[in-house]
N, C-alpha and C positions, 0 to 999 in steps of 0.2 A: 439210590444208585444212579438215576436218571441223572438227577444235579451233580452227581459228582463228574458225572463222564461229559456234562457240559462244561462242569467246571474246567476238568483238565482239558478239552478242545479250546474253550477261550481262553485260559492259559498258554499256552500253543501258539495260537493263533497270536496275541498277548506278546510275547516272546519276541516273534521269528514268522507267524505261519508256518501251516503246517507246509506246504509247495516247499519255502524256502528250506524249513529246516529239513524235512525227508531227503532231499535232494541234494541238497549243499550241506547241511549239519548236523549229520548221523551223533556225532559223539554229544554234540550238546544235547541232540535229542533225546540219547539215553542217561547221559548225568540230570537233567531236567524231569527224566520219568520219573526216575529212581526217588530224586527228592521228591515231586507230587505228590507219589504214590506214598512213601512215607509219611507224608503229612496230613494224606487226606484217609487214612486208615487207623482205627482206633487204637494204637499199638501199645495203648499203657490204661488199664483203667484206675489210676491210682487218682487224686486230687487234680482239678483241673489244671494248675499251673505246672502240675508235673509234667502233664500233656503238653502246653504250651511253650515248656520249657526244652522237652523234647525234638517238639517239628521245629520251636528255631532255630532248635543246632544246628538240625538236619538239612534246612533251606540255606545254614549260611556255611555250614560244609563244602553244598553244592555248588551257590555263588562263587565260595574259593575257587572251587578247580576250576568253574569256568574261568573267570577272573585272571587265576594266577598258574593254572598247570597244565591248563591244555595248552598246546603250542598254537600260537597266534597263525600260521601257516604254513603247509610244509614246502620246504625249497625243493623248486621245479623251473625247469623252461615256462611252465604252462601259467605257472603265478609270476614268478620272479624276472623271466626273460634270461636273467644268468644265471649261474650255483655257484658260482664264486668269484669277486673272492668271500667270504664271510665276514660276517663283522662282529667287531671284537665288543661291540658295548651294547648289541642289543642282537636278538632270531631274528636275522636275516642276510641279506646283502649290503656290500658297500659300494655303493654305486659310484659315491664321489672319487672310490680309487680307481673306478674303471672308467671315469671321465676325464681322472689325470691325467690314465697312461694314456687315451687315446689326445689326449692335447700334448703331450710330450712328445708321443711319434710324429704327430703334424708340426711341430714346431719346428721352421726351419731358419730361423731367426736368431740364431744362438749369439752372435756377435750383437752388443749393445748399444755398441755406433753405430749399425747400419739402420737402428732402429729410430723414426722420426719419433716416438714416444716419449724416448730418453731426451730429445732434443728440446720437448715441452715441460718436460722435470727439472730437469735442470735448471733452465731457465725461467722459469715460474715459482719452480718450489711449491710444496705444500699449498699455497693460498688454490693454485687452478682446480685444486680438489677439495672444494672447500666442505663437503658432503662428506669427506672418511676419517675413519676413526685411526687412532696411532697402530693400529696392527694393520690395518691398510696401508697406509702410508709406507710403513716398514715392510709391507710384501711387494708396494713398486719398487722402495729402492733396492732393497736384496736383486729382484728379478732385474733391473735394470742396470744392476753395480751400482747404484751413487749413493753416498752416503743421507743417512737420513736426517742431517742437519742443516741441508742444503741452504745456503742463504739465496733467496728469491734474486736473480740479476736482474726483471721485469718484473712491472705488474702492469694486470690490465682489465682496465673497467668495460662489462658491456656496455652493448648499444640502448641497452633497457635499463641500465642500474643509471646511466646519463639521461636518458628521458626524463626520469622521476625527477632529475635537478632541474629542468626548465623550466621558466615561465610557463603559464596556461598560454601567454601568446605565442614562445616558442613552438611548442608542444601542438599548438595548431596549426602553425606552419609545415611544419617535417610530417604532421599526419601520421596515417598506421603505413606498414607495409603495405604494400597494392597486392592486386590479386595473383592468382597463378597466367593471369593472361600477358602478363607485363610488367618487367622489373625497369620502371621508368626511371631518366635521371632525374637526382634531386632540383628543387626547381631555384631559380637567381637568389628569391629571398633564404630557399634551405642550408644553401653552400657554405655561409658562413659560420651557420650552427653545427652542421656536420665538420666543419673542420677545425672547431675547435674538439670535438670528439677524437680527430683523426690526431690534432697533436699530440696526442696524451699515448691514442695506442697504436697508431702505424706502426712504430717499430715492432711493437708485440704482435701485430699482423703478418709482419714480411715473416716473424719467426715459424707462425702459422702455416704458411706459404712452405720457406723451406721445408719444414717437416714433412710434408706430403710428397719432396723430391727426394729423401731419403727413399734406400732398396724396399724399407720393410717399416709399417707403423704398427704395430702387434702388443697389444693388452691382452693378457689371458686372463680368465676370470679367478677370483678369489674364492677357491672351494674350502670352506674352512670343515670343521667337523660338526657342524649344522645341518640342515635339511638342504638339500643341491637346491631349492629353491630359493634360500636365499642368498645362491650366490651373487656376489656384487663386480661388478663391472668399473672398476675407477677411471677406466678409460672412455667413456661413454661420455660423461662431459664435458672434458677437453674439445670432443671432436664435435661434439653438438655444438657447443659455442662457436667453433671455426666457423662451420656450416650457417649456423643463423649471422653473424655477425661480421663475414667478408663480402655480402650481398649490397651492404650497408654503403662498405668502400666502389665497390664496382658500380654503385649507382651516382657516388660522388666523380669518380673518373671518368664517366660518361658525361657526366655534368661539363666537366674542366676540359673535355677534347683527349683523355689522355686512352686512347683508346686500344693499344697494344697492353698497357698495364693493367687496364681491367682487365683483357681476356686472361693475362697470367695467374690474376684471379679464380676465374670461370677455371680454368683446368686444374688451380687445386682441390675444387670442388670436386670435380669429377675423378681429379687420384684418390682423394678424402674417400670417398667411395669405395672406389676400388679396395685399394690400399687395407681396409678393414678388414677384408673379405676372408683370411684367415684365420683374423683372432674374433671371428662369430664362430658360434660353439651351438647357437638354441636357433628358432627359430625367429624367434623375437628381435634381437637386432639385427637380422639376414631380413626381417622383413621391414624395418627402417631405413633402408639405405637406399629404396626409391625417392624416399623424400630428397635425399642430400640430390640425387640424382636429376630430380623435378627443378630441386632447386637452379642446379646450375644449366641444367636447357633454358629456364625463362631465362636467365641472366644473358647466355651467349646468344637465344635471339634479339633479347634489347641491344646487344651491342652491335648484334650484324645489321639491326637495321637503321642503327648511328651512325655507322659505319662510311669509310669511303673505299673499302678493299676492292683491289680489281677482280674479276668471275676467277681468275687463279689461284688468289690469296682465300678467295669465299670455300672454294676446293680443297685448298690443303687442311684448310679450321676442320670444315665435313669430314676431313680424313683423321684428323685428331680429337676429331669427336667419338668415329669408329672405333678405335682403341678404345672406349670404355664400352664396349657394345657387348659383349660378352655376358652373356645372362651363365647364371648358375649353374651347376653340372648336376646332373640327377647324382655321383656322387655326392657333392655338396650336400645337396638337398636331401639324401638320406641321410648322412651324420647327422643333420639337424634333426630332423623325427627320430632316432634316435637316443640321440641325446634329450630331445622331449619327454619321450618314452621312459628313462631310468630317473627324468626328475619327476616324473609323476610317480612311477612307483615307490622310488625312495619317499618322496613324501607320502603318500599311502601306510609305510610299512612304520614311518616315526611317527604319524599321527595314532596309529590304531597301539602302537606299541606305549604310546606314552612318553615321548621323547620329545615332544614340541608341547610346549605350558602354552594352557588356556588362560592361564593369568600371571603374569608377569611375579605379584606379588602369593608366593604361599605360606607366606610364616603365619599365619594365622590357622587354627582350629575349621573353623569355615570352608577359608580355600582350600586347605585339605581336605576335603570334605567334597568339596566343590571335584575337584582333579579326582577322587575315588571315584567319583558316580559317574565321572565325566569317561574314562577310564572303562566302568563298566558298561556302560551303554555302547560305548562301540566297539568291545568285544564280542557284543552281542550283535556285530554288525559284521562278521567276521573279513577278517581282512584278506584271508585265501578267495573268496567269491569275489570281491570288489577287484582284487591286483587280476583276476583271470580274465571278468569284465574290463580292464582297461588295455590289457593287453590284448583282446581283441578287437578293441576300438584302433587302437594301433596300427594293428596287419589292416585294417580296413583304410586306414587312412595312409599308410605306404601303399596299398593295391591301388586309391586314386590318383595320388602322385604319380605311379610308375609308368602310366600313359599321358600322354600329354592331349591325349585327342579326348580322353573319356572328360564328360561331364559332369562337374563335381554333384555327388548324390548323396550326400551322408544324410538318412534320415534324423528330424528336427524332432526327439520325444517332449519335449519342454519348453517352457514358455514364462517367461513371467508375466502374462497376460492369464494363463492358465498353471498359475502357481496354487489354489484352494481348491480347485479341482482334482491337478493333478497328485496332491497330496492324500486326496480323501479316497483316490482311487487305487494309490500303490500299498497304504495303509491295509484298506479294505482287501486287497487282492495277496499281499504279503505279511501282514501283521505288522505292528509297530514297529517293533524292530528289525524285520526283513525288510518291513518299507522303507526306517532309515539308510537302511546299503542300498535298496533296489532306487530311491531319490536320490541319494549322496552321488551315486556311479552314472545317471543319468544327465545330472542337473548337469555334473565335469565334462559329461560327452557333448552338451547340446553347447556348452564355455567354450571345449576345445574345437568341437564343429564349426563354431563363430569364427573364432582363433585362425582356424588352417582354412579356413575358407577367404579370409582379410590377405593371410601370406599368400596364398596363392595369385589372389587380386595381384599385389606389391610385386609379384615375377616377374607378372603380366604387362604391368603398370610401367619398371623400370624399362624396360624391353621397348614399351609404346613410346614413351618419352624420349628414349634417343635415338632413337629411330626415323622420331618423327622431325627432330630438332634438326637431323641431317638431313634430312629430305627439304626440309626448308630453305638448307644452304644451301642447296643444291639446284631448287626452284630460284632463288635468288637470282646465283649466279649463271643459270641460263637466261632468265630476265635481263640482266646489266651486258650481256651479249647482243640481245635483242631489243635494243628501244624501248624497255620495262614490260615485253607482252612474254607473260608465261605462259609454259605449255599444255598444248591440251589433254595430254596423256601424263601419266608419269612415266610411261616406258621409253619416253623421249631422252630422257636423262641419260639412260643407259646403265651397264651394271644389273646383276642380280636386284633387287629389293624386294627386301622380308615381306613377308603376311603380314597380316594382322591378329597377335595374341590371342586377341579376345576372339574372334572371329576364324581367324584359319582363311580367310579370302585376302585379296588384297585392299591394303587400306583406302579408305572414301577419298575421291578428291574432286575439285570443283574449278576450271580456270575463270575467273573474273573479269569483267573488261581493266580493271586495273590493279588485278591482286591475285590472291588464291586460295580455296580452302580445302585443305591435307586433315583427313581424322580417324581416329580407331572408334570404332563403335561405343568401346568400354565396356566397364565389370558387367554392367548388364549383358549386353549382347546384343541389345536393340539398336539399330541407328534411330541417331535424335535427330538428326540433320546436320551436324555436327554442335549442338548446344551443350555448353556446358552448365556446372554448376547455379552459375551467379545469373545466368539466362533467364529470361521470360517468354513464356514454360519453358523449366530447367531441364538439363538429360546431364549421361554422365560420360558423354563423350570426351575423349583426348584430343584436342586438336592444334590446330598450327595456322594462323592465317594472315594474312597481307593487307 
């Protein structure tokens, strides 16, 4: 009697644990006794295989219903976040129709010409999306009006696909990109390499250009009837190439003296930015768009300080830097958690349900086989406990968002420094298959912990970077007033000027006998003395200097 009652607690245990199941999995707990106890009581004294024939009906009875009849979760606020609408091909929600309607209501872009998107479709064609498949392609032109035979009127090679044609001598000439401290001009011997690049694609550049002075440049994502995670974005590489690839020209125009036409550059970088800010829907590319933003402050300092502008013309640029100063609205920034939040559930609820293939290929016996067990094991993981865990992960990470003073605190359970550890301890503490939910729900917190703590940086970050870029100008042109002596304050300037993100004081600064140095502390917190990355000892200060 002894063995048996161990047996059925390591069973148990085995399973789910017992914590997990009593707690979270009353019903498997009793389909699970029920077979045990069946199996392990002598219920038939007839021929042994009778027996044996008996308890494995009785085990794969069990299996079924767990398997196939208990409901994978019941719809709740408390799992789901919504109750409807429902979905039609699998218990549960359909998240991607309630990511539709919320990008249909924000769409305010409805006319196709006013959209600079269309302006890179048309004119490119297909090739600029050389990553999508023909039902992408046919979902920009539907959404854009143009038809989908479009003959290309440009084409245009990047600045990397033309590296790879140089010489090894060329190729050492023009160098890598420089660092974030300086987007210098190309040098006597680069000018002529870069312009036979410029032959080819200036004109597909100015088209670049335009597009960013259209009212609206708006991709909405392709929510097909997949898991919201893989939605795809066709829009994302257009604007990535703009972003890495007009830096290129603006370094060449500083080169050649033409120094109004590179800043017209610089500020489509900085519309480029902007300009997106509707058709981000996640986190994720809301938190890319510091870069475009980094990018083009280094650019308009290389050029202010090529420059021959007088302290007035240094002034109006500061002022037209401004206009992109607008950090994110805590609206904003809740649709994006948000919308985080129903892609994570949604995939939660197509994974546990069997809706996303572990193997591509199942015609075979095997990977059937393979998807059954795959299947059953993480019913055994139940998916109501994991969606109730992530959605309190959620409310925890909109409650640090929603102050901007509070310090980000999300505890760190996981580690991949303490991956065999921490397996042998949620195992031991939950059972195998408890530990698989109570590891699976973990590992995603400590990813999306990473995650929302890098966007948060990227806020912070964009905010610092032009900020600081103006202040610059600003130092400038109180300098070119004064004999090149900058001030000893920054409150000499005049005007409000912002804290510092990271900090919440005002930002460092330092007058020089012949320069100056302006900096934010950075994602740390710490002032490095204003040392950045590429420094010796490095910090991860923002800074700006003369």
């Amino acid at each position: 009697m002894k063995r048996r009652i161990l047996f059925i607690l390591f069973t148990l245990w085995f399973f789910g644990g017992i914590r997990v199941l009593l707690l979270q999995d009353l019903p498997t707990l009793v389909f699970l006794g029920i077979g045990l106890t069946l199996f392990l009581l002598p219920v038939c004294r007839q021929k042994w295989w009778h027996t044996l024939l008996w308890r494995l009906g009785v085990v794969s009875a069990m299996t079924a219903l767990v398997v196939f009849v208990i409901p994978p979760f019941p719809i709740s606020p408390r799992t789901t976040y919504l109750t409807e609408p429902r979905s039609a091909e699998m218990y549960g929600i359909d998240y991607a129709a309630v990511v539709k309607k919320q990008l249909a209501e924000l769409d305010p872009y409805a006319p196709p010409e006013d959209n600079g998107f269309r302006l890179l479709a048309e004119t490119f064609g297909r090739p600029l999306f050389n990553d999508s498949d023909d039902r992408q392609w046919n979902f920009v032109c539907e959404y854009l009006d143009l038809p989908a035979n479009i003959e290309p009127k440009l084409t245009f090679h990047s600045w990397w696909d033309y590296r790879e044609s140089l010489s090894s001598e060329e190729d050492g000439i023009v160098g890598d990109i420089p660092s974030r401290e300086e987007a210098a001009p190309w040098s006597e011997k680069a000018i002529p390499i870069v312009r036979r690049w410029l032959d080819e694609n200036d004109t597909a550049l100015d088209v670049f250009v335009a597009a960013t002075k259209k009212p609206a440049m708006y991709m909405p994502p392709m929510l097909d009837d997949g898991p919201l995670v893989e939605a795809k974005r066709p829009g994302e590489s257009p604007f990535w190439s703009m972003a890495i690839n007009l830096p290129v020209r603006i370094r060449y125009r500083l080169a050649v003296g033409e120094i109004d036409r590179a800043w017209e550059d610089v500020l489509a970088i900085y519309r480029l930015a902007e300009k997106q800010r509707p058709s981000v829907w996640n986190t994720s590319p809301a938190g890319l768009s510091w870069w475009y933003i980094a990018s083009a402050s280094r650019c308009a300092e290389a050029i202010m300080r090529h420059s021959a502008w007088t302290p007035e013309e240094i002034r109006r640029k500061a002022e037209e830097i401004a206009e992109f100063q607008q950090p994110f609205s805590r609206d904003e920034i809740r649709t994006f958690l948000v919308n985080d939040r129903l892609v994570t559930l949604d995939a939660i609820q197509h994974i546990m349900n069997g809706s996303v293939k572990f193997w591509d290929d199942t015609n075979s016996f095997e990977d059937s086989v393979k998807q059954f067990m795959a299947k059953v094991m993480l019913r055994f993981c139940r998916v109501d406990s994991a969606m109730i865990y992530m959605n309190r992960f959620f409310d925890e990470i909109e409650e640090q968002f929603s102050d901007d003073s509070r310090q980000w605190s999300m505890e760190k359970k996981f580690s991949i420094e303490n991956i065999s550890f921490y397996t042998a301890k949620t195992a031991a503490w939950h059972g195998v298959f408890g530990g698989m939910r109570t590891f699976y729900c973990e590992m995603i917190d400590t990813l999306f912990s990473d995650s929302y703590e890098s966007f948060r940086t990227s806020l912070k970050t964009r905010w610092a970077e032009t900020t600081l870029t103006r202040l610059m100008f600003l130092l400038e042109a109180y300098a070119r007033e004064n004999d090149g002596n900058y001030p000893e304050t920054l409150e000499v300037l005049g005007g409000e000027i912002p804290a510092d993100p990271f900090s919440g004081q005002a930002f460092r600064y330092a007058a020089k006998e012949t320069g100056f140095l302006v900096y934010s502390v950075g994602p740390n917190g710490v002032d490095d003395d204003g040392r950045g990355w590429d420094d010796e000892p490095d910090g991860d200060d923002i800074r700006r200097k003369r």
